[in-house]
N, C-alpha and C positions, 0 to 999 in steps of 0.2 A: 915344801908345797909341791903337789905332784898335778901336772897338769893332763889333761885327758885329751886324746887327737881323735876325731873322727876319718873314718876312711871315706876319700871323696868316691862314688858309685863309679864304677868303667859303664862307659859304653859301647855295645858290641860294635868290632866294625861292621858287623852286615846292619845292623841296624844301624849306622850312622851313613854306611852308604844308602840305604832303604831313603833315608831324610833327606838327603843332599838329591837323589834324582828326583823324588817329593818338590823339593824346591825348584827342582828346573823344572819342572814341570808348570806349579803353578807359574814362575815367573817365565816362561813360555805362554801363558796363557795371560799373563798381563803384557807383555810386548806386543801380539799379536793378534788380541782378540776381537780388534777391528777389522782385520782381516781375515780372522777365521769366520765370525760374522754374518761378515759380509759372500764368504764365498756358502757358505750356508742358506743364508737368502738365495743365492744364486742355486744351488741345485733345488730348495723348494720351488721356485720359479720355471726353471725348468724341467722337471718333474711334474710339477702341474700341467706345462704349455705339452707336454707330451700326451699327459693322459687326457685333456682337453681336446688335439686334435686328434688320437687313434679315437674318440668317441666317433667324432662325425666322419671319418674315413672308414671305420668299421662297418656300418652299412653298407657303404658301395662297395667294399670289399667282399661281406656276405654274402652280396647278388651278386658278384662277377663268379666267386667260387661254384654256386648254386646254380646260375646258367651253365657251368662247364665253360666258361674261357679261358679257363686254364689249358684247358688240353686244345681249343679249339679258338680262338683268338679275335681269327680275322672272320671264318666262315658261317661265324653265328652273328646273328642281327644284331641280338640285344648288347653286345658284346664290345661296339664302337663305342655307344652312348655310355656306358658303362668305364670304359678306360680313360675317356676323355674326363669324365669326374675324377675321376683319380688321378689324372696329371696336371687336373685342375688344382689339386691339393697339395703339387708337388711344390711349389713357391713357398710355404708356410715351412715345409720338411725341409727345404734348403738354407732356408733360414738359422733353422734350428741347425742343422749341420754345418755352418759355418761358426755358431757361435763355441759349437762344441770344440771346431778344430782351432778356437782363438783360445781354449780355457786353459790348457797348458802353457800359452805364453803369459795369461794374467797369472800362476801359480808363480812361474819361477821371476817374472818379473816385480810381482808387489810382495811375494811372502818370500823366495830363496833368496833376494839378491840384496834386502836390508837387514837379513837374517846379520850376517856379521859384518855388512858394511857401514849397519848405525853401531856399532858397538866401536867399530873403530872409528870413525867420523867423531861420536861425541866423546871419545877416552875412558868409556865406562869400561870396558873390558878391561883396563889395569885394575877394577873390583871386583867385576863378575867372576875372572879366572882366578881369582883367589880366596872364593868363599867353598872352603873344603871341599873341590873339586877341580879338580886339571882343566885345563883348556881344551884338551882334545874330546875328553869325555862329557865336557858341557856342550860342546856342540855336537857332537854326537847320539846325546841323548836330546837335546833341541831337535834336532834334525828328524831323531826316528819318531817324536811325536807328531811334527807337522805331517812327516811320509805317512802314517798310520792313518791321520786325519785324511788326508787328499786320496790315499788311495780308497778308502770307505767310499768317499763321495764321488770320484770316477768310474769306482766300481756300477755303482745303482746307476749314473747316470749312461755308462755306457752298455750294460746291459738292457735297459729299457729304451732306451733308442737304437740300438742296433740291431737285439736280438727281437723286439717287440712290434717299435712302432714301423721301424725301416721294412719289415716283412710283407706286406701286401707293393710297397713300389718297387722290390726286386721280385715280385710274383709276375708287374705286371711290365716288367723292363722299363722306368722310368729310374732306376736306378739300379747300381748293383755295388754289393758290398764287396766285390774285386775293387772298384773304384779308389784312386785314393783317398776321397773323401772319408768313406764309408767304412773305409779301409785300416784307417788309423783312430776310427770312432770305437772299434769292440771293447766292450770290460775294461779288459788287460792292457791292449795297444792305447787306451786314454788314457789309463794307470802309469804303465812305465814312461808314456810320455811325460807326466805329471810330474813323475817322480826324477828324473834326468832335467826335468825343466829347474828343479827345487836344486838339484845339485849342481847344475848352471847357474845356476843365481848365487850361489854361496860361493862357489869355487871365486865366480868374478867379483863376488862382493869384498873376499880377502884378497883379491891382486888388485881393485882399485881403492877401496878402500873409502869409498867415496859412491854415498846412496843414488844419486840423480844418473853418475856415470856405470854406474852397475845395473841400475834399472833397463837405460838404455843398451846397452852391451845384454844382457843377457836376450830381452826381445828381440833384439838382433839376431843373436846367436841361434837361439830358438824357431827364430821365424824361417830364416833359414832353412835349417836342419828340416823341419816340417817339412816346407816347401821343395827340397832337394828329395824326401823320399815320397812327396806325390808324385814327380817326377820321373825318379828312376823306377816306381814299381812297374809302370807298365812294360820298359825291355827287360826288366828283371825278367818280368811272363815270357816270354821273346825267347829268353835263354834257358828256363828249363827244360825238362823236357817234359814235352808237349804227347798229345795221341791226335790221332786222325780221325775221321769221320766223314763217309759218302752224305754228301748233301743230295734228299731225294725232291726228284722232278716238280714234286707241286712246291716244295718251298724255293727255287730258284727266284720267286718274285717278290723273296725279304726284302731285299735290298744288297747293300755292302758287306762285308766281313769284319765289321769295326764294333759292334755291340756284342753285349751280352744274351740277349734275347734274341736274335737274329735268327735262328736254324732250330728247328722245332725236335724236339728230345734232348735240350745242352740246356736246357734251365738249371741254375745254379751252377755254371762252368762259365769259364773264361775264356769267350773266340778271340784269338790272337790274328789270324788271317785264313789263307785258303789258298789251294793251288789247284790247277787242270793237268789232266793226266792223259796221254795219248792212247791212241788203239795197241800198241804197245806196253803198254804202262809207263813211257816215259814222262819225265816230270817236265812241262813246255814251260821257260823262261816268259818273263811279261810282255815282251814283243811278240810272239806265236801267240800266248793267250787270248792276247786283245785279237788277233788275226783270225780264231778260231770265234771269240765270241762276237764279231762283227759278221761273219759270214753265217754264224744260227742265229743271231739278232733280225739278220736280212730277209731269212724263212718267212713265210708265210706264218700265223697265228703268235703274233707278240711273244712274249715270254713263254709260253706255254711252249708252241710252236718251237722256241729257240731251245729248252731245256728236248724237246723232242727229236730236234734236230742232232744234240748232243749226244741223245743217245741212241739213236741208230748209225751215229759214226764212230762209235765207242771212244768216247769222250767223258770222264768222269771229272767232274767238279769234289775238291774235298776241301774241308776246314782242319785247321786244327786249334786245339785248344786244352785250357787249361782245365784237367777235373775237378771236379768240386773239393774232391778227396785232398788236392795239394794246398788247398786253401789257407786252413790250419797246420802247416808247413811254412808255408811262407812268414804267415803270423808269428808263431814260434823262432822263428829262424830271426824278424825284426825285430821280437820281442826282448831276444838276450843281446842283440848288438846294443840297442838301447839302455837296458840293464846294463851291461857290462860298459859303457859309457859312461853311465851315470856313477857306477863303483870306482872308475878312474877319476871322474874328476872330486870324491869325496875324499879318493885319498891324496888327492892332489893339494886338498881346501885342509884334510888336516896337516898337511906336511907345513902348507903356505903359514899355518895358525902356527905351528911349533917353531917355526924361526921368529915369530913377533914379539 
């Protein structure tokens, strides 16, 4: 009797690996698709609340551009009534800027930090890492679907609040995107946040192993980190290097050296301070200064009078500040620390996963 064998079919590896990321994929998307969701909701929602309020700030915008208070601020009538609507509308836009600088702690806290610490909590990873794909490349391909998803939705959400709707209250200095707020809302700066927040939540989700305490821990970690680079941006400005600029006689009645919009031709630059410069050119420490500016304060004709005073004793007021030009420098420069943060602690999260 002769019996007959069929040959069982091969399956290519690329094609079996094709199927295995296939599966984490989908099962990526049944773990998490209450919070991806959910953060969905959340950028239509704000996405809406943005182009809802640039509607009715776009008018007053209109006319402030149309009167020329652009170039002319304080000296044109219609021009108070006019700014005061628009920092009217500043409460709504802070709003929104606060919830955007909260959105990178909900990412790494609800979606990076149960990422692998319910796998270990409930013991299912002794199956998941064993359905024809390694532990490291399962989460790794987890991980690059959620980053692909969160950076998409950072992206839109930070280009249109930053580059869009923020633009008429840095026109009219009720804000500026030097700020840190502002500062860490662009495209990119939400993204990499977003995405170091994802790798913070995983990193601590395999060293505690345990969802409740890794939730907590990474909002922690993250709120932090935020917080510390609101903080340091501003001496960061302090330490670059800065340029100089004569403050002329009719603006001496801005006020202080501590805004953006303060000294008339530095829109879209960063005033860091100011110093007074003798008939010499020497640079007068802050006890001379105030000495000098108490005695043209004293002058006859207020401010006016006092900037006039300064300048018949050849007394020169200067600021310095940040140019526009370094802005995107700066940007770039927090953008890789963060990236390259976020790279350590993934290889941190695979190393942790490879001893389990």
């Amino acid at each position: 009797m002769t019996t007959l064998t069929t040959q069982r079919p091969s399956i290519s590896p690329d094609l079996s690996h094709h199927r295995s990321i296939g599966r984490v994929i989908q099962t990526t998307w049944i773990q998490h698709r209450a919070a991806l969701i959910s953060f969905a909701g959340i950028l239509v929602a704000i996405v809406t609340a943005i182009a809802v309020c640039q509607i009715y700030t776009h008018g007053s915008y209109a006319s402030y551009v149309n009167h020329g208070c652009v170039a002319r601020p304080i000296n044109h009538v219609p021009c108070g009534d006019l700014d005061n609507t628009l920092q009217n509308m500043n409460d709504v836009f802070t709003g929104l800027l606060i919830v955007l600088g909260v959105l990178p702690i909900l990412v790494g806290a609800f979606v990076g930090a149960p990422l692998l610490s319910n796998e270990f909590e409930s013991g299912t990873f002794r199956f998941t890492w064993t359905q024809g794909m390694g532990r490291t490349r399962y989460f790794l391909t987890t991980f690059a679907v959620l980053a692909l998803f969160f950076t998409i939705i950072t992206l839109v959400i930070g280009i249109l609040f930053g580059n869009w709707y923020a633009h008429p209250f840095e026109v009219t200095g009720a804000d500026s995107h030097w700020q840190g707020g502002l500062f860490d809302t662009t495209g990119w700066m939400l993204a990499a946040w977003s995405l170091f927040a994802l790798a913070c939540g995983s990193f601590l989700g395999a060293i505690t192993k345990r969802t409740v305490s890794a939730i907590a821990a990474t909002a922690f970690v993250v709120a932090g980190l935020l917080g510390a680079a609101y903080e340091v941006l501003p001496h960061l400005l302090k330490f670059w290097t800065l340029s100089s600029s004569k403050i002329p006689a009719s603006d001496l009645t801005y006020g202080l050296l501590n805004g953006n919009q303060l000294i008339r031709g530095l829109n879209d630059n960063w005033v860091v301070g100011g110093y007074l410069t003798g008939p010499k050119g020497q640079v007068l420490n802050s006890v001379s200064a105030n000495k000098i500016f108490d005695r043209a304060l004293s002058s006859n004709g207020g401010s006016v009078g006092a900037a006039r005073w300064l300048s018949n004793h050849h007394y020169t007021l200067w600021t310095t500040y940040q140019p526009s030009s370094h802005f995107w420098v700066f940007q770039s420069v927090e953008v890789v620390v963060v990236l390259g943060l976020a790279a350590l602690l993934i290889a941190g999260t695979v190393r942790r996963i490879g001893r389990s």
